[in-house]
N, C-alpha and C positions, 0 to 999 in steps of 0.2 A: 504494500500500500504506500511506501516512503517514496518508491520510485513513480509512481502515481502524482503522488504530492508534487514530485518533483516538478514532473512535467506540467502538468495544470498551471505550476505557479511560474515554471520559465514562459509559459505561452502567454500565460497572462501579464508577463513581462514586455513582451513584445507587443501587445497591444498596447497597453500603458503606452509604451514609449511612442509610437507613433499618435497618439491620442495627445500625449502630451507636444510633439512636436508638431502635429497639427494646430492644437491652441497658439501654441508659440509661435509658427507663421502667421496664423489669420491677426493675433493681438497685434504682432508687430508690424507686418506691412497690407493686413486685411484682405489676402490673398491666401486660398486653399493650396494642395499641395499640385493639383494639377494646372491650374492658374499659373504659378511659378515656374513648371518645367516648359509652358508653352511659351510664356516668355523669355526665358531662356531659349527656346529653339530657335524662335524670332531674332534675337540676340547675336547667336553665333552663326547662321543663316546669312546673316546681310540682309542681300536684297532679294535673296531667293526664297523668300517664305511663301508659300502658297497653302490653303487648309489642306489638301490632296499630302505633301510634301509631311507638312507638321503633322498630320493624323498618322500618318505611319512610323513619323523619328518617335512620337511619344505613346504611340501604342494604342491609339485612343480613337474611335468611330469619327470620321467625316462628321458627323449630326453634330458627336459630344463635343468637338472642337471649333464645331460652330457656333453652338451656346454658348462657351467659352469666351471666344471673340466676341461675338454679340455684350456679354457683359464688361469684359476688359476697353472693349471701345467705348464702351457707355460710361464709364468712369475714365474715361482720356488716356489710357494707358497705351491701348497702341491706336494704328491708324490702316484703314483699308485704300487701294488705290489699285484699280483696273488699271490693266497694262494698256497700254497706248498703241503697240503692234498685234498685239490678240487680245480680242475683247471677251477671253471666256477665263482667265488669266489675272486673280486677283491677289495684290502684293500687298502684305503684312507687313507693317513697320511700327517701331517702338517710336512713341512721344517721348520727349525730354524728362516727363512727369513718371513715364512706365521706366526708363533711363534709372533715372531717381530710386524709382520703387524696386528694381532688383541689385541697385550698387548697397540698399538696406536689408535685405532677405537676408536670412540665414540661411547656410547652406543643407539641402533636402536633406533630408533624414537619409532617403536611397543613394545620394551618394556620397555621403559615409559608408554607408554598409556595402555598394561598390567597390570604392576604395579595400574597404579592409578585407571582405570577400576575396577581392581577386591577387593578394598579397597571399592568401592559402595556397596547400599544395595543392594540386589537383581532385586526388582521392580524399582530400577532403573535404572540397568543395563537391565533388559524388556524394558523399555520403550526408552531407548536409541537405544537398537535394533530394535522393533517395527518401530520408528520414521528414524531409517538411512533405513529400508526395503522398507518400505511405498516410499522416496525419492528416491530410486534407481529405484525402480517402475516407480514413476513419471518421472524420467528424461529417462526411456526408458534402464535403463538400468540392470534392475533386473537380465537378461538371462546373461551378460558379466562373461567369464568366468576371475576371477579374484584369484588371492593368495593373504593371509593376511601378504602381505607386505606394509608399507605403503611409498613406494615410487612411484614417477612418471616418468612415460617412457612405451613402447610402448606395446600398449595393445593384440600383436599378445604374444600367450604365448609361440612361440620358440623362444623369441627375449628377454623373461622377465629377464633381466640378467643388 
């Protein structure tokens, strides 16, 4: 039953912590965790953002990354502009104000765990996968469709935002 305990209370470590690192983005720059990485894409992109482009660097449905934009533009943070040579061809750009707002972000909780993840050896980054596959299984929840965001909020994915 200890190794029981064990588990329960490391899982529910992992939530915590992205739970808590969610509050600590939205408090600080009032931006969720997917908010941020799409900014970011925008960011290191240039001038090559397109929603088509962004929905696949971040893993995230055309729809969800539209909603996204739709709200990040609504608060000034970035800015949409049709291309001038193909008009089917919409370019993403960061405002000075969105500029602002990810030189304050802290950095995503996922990539820390990036980072320290891919400093493992191999086999035991297998076995870390293997073991989180296995537990999603078991809690039924293997089939959930999910984006490698590690923040928490609501599991419909037109709402992952």
């Amino acid at each position: 039953m200890s190794q029981i305990h064990d588990v329960l209370t490391a899982l529910r470590r992992v939530i915590r912590a992205a739970d808590i690192h969610s509050k600590k983005l939205t408090k600080t720059v009032g931006l969720t965790a997917p908010q941020l990485m799409l900014m970011q894409a925008i960011r290191n992109n240039k001038d090559d953002s397109t929603i088509g482009t962004l929905a696949h660097q971040i893993s995230l449905s055309q729809a969800t990354v539209n909603n996204i934009i739709g709200r990040l533009e609504s608060r000034g943070l970035i800015t949409r502009k049709r291309s001038e040579t193909d008009k089917r061809f919409v370019w993403l750009h960061l405002t000075q104000e969105g500029e602002k707002t990810l030189d304050r972000a802290p950095i995503p909780l996922q990539e820390q765990f990036v980072d320290r993840f891919s400093k493992l050896e191999s086999w035991e980054q297998n076995m870390i996968l293997s073991s989180l596959q296995r537990l999603a299984a078991m809690m039924d929840a293997d089939q959930i469709d999910a984006s490698p965001f590690l923040d928490v909020g609501a599991l419909d994915r037109t709402d992952e935002e």
